[in-house]
N, C-alpha and C positions, 0 to 999 in steps of 0.2 A: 296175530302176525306170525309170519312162520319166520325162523330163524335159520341159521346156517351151518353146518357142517364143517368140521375141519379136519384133515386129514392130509394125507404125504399121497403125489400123483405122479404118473410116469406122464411126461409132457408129448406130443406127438403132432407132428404138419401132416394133413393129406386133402388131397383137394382145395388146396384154398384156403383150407378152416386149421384150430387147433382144436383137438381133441383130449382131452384128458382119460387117463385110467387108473384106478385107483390101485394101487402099488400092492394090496394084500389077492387082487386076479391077477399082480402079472406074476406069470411062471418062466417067461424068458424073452429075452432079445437079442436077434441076430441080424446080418448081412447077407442079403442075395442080391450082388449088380448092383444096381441103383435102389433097391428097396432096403427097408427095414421089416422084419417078420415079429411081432408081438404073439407070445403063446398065451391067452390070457383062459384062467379058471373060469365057468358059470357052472349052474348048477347043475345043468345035464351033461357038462363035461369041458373038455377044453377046445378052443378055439385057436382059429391064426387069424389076424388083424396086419393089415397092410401098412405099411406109413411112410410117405417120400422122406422124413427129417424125424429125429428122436431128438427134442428138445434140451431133455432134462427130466432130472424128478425137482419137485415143489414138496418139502414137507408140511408146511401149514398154509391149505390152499384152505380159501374159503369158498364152500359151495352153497350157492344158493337155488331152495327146488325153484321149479319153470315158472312163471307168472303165466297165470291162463290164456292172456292173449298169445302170449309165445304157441302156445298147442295151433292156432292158425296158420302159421307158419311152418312148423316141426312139429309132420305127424310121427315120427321113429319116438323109442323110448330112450329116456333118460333120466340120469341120476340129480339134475341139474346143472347151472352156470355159474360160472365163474370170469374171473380179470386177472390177468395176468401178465407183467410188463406190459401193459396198456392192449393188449390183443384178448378177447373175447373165446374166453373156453368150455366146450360144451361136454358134459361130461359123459364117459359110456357106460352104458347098464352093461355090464357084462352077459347076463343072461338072453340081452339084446342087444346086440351092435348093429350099428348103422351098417346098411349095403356099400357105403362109402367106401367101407375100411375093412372089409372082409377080405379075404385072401380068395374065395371063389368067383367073386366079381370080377376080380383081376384078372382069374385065369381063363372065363370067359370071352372078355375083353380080346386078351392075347391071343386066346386061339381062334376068334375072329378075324383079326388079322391075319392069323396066317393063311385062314381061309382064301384070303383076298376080298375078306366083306369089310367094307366102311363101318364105321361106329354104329349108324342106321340103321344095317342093315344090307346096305345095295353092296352091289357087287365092283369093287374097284376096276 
């Protein structure tokens, strides 16, 4: 049976979901407008991570790796899950973050709108 993990997490809302990061990648947190900017460590370098709410840190989260069916569901990588005040925390591999929480997804996004393109694609 595989066991669990324990470690201190930077907490984070985006999309919907909560995310966790494990607190020895993050390298910074800051404010732009309505977003939050996570500068997190991986191993080819550093990254920016997007996130509508900065939770919190947890220092003794318990992580547990994926249970296989979960890969059905969640093909991205991860460090494993966790529970958290009763919400459901998916943890980020630093070396792989979800397209969710990336900061180039964002900027895509935005400068599609200013294109005048709908989310889709079509042209407003």
């Amino acid at each position: 049976m595989r066991s669990a993990s324990v470690g201190s997490y930077l907490l984070l809302r985006r999309g919907g979901g909560v995310w966790g990061v494990a607190n020895e990648s993050v390298l910074g947190v800051g404010r732009q407008d309505r977003e939050y900017h996570i500068q997190i460590l991986s191993q080819t370098g550093a990254a920016q991570l997007l996130a509508d709410e900065v939770l919190g840190v947890v220092d003794a989260l318990e992580v547990w790796p994926l249970a296989g069916v979960l890969h059905r569901f969640w093909r991205g990588s991860s460090r494993g899950m966790a529970v958290h005040g009763g919400f459901p925390i998916l943890v980020v591999d630093p070396d792989r973050p979800p397209s969710t929480l990336l900061l180039e997804e964002g900027l895509e996004e935005e400068d599609s709108l200013e294109r005048g393109e709908a989310s889709d694609g079509r042209a407003n």
